[in-house]
C-alpha positions as CSV (number, residue, x, y, z in Angstrom):
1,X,-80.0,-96.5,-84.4
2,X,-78.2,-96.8,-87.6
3,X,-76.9,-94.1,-89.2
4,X,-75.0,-93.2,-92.5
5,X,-71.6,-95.4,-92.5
6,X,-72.7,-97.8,-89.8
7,X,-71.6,-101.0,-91.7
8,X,-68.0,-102.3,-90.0
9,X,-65.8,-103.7,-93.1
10,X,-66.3,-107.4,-91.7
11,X,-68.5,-108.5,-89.1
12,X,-66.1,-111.7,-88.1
13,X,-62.9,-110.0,-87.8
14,X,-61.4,-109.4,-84.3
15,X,-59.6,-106.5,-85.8
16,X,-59.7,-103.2,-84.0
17,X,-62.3,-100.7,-85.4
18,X,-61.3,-97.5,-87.5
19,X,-64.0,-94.8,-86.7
20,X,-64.4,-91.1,-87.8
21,X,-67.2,-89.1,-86.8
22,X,-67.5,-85.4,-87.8
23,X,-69.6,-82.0,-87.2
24,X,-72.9,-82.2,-88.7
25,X,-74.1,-79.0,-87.9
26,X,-71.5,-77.0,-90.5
27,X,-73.9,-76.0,-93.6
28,X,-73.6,-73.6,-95.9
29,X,-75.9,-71.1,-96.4
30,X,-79.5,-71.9,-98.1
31,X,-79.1,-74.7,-100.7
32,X,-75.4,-74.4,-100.7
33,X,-73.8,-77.1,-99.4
34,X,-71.5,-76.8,-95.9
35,X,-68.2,-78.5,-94.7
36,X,-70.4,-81.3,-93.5
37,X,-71.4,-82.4,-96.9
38,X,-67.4,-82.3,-97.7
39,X,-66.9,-84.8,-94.3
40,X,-69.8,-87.0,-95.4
41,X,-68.9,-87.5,-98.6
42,X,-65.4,-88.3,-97.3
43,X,-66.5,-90.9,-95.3
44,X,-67.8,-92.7,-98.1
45,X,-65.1,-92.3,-99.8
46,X,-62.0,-93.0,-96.8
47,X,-64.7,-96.5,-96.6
48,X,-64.4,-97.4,-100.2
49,X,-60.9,-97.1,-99.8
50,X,-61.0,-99.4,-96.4
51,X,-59.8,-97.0,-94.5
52,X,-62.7,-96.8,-92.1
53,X,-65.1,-99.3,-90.9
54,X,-68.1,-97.0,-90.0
55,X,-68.5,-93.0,-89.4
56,X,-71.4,-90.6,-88.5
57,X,-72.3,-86.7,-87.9
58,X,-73.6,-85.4,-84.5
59,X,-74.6,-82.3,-82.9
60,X,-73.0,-82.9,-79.6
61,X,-70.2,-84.3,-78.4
62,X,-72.2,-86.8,-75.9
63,X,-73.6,-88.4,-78.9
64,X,-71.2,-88.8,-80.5
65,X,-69.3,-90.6,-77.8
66,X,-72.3,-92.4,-77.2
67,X,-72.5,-93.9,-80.5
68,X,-68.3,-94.8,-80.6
69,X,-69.0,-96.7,-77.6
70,X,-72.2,-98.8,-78.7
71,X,-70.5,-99.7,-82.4
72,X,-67.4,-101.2,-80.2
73,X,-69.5,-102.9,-77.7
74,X,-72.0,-104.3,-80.8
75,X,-69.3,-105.6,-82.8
76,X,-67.2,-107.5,-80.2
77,X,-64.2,-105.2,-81.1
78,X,-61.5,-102.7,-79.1
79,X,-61.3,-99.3,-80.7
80,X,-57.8,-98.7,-82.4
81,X,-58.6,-95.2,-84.6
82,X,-61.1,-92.4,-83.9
83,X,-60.9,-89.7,-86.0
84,X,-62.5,-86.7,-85.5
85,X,-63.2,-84.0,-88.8
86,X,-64.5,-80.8,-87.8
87,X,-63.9,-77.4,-86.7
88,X,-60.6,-76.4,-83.7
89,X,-58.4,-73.6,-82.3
90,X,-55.1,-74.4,-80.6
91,X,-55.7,-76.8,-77.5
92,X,-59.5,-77.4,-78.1
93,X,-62.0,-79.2,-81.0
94,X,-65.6,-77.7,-81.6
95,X,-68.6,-79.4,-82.5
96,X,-71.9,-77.0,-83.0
97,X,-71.6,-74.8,-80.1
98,X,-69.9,-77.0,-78.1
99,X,-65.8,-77.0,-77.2
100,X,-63.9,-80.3,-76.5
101,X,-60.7,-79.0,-74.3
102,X,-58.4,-80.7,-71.6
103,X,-60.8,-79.6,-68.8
104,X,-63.2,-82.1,-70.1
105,X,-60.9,-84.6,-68.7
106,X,-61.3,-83.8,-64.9
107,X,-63.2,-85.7,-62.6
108,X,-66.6,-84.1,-62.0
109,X,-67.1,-82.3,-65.5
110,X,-70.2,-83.3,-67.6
111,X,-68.5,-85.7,-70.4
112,X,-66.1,-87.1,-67.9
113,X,-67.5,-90.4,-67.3
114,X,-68.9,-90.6,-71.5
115,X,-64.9,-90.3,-72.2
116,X,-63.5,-92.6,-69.2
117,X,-66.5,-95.0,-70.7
118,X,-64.9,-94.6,-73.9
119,X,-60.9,-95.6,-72.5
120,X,-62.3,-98.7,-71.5
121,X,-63.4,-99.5,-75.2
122,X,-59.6,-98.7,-77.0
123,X,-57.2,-101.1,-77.8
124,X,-54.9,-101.8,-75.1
125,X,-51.4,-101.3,-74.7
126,X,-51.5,-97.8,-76.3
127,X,-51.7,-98.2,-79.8
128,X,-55.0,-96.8,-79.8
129,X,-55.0,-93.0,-82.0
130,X,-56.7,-90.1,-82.3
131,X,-56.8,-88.1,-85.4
132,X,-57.8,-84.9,-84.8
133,X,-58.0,-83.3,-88.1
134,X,-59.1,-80.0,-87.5
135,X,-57.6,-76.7,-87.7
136,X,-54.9,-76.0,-85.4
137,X,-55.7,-78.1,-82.6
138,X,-52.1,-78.8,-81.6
139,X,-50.7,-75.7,-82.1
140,X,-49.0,-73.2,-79.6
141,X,-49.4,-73.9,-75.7
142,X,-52.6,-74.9,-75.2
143,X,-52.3,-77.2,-78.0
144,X,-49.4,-78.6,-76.5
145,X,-51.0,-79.3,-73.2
146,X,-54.1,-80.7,-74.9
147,X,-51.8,-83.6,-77.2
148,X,-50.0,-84.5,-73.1
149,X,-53.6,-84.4,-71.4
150,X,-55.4,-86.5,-73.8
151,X,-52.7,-88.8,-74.7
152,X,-52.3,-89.4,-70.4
153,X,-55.9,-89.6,-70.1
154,X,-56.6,-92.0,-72.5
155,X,-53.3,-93.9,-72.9
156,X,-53.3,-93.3,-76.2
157,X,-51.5,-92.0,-79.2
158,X,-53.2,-88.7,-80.7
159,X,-52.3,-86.8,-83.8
160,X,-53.3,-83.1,-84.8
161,X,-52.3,-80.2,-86.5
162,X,-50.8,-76.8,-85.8
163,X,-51.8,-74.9,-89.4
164,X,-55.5,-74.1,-90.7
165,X,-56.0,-76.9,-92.9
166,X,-58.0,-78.1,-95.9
167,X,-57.5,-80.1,-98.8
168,X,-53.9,-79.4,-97.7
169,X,-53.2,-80.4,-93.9
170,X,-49.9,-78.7,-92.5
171,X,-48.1,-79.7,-89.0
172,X,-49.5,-83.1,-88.4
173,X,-48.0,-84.6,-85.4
174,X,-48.2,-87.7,-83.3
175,X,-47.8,-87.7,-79.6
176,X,-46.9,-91.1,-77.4
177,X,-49.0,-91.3,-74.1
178,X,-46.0,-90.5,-71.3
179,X,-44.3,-87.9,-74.2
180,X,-43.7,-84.8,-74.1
181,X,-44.5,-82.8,-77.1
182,X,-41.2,-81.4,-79.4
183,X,-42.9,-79.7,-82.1
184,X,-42.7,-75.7,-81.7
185,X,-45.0,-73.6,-79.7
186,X,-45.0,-71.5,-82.8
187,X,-45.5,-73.4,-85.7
188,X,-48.9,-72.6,-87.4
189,X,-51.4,-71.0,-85.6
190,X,-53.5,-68.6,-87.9
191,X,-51.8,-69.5,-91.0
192,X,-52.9,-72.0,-93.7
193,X,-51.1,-75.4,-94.9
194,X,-49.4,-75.0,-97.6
195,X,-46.5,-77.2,-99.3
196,X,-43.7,-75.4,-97.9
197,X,-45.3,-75.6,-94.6
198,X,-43.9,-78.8,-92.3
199,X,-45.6,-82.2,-92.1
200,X,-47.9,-81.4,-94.7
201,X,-50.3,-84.2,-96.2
202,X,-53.6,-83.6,-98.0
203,X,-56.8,-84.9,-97.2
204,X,-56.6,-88.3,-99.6
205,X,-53.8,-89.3,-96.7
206,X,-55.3,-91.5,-94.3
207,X,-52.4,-92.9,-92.2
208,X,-49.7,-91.8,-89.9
209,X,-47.0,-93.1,-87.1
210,X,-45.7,-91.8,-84.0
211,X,-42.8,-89.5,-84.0
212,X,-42.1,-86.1,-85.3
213,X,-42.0,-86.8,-88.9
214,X,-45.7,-88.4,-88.6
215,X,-46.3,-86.9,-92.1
216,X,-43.7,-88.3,-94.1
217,X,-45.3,-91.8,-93.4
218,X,-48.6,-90.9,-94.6
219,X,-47.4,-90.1,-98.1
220,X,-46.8,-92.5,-100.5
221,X,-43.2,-93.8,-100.5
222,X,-41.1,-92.6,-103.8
223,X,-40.0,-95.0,-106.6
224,X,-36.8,-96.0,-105.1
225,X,-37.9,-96.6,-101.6
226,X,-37.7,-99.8,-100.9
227,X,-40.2,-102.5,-100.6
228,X,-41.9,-103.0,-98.1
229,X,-41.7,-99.5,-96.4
230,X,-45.1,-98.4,-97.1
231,X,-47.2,-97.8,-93.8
């Protein structure tokens, strides 16, 4: 079933599919619009701009899964971004009621085989990434062993943030499957982004690179850099 975003940027390309799905259960209260109205309307957006090639809100995480497996499998194509937009703590994403953590990961739990189903739909040889862009997510221990679990899992690259974020999205970080993490167990936590804050980008960035300094790829390159450097 279609939903809102399904249309890939080119059915004929062999190009490895951008995806984003978010939290459609976060409304405001009454007639006042929720943080899911702010992630919808930045899917339309990040797709004008060509920075995805189809996105959609669930409920659960199964669904959600689901449907990243049936758009790779109808257009032909790998998997080479997922982004997620929604709600975290340190070392786990929420959707609704329901927590995405490490344990998820181990044989015998109930979205086990939807996630092993979706490995076999990334693009090989690791360049595959995960964008969690929630609050926190990689931040302090457990967010530490989260970025290492999912990255082995998968064997894929996955980025997240340590600070409460917003418009303004503070220690963003990219993890290499086999890596260890080298960001501090300290670093954000229950503090919001802020400019001062490291690896900050807002949310018009849509790109990033492994390493440490994943941020300072996602903004735009100054004046004097030189060409060609953009990512």
């Amino acid at each position: 079933m279609l939903r809102a975003g399904d249309l890939v940027t080119s059915s004929r390309t062999s190009a490895p599919l951008r995806l984003m799905v978010y939290d459609r259960t976060c409304r405001g209260p009454g007639p006042v619009p929720g943080l899911a109205t702010t992630w919808w309307l930045g899917g339309h957006l990040y797709r004008a701009l060509g920075r995805l090639d189809a996105w959609a809100g669930f409920a659960r995480w199964a669904d959600a899964i689901d449907w990243l497996c049936e758009r790779s499998a109808s257009s032909g194509r790998p998997i080479g971004e997922i982004q997620y937009w929604g709600h975290g703590h340190p070392g786990l994403v929420r959707m609704g009621s329901q927590q995405l953590t490490r344990a998820a990961l181990v044989q015998g739990q109930p979205l086990f085989e939807p996630l092993e189903r979706l490995r076999g739909r990334l693009a090989p040889g690791g360049e595959a990434l995960f964008w969690f862009r929630t609050c926190q997510t990689f931040s302090g221990a457990e967010g530490h062993a989260f970025a290492r679990d999912w990255t082995r899992f998968f064997r894929a690259r996955a980025a997240g943030h340590t600070f409460i974020i917003g418009p303004l999205q503070s220690g963003l970080h990219v993890l290499e499957p086999g890596e260890e993490p080298s960001w501090p167990r300290e670093e954000g936590g229950h503090v919001w982004s802020s400019f001062r804050a490291p690896s900050t980008i807002t949310f018009l960035h849509g790109k990033v690179r492994p390493g440490p300094r994943a941020a300072a790829a996602a903004l735009p390159p100054s004046p004097s850099a030189p060409p060609g450097r953009r990512p």
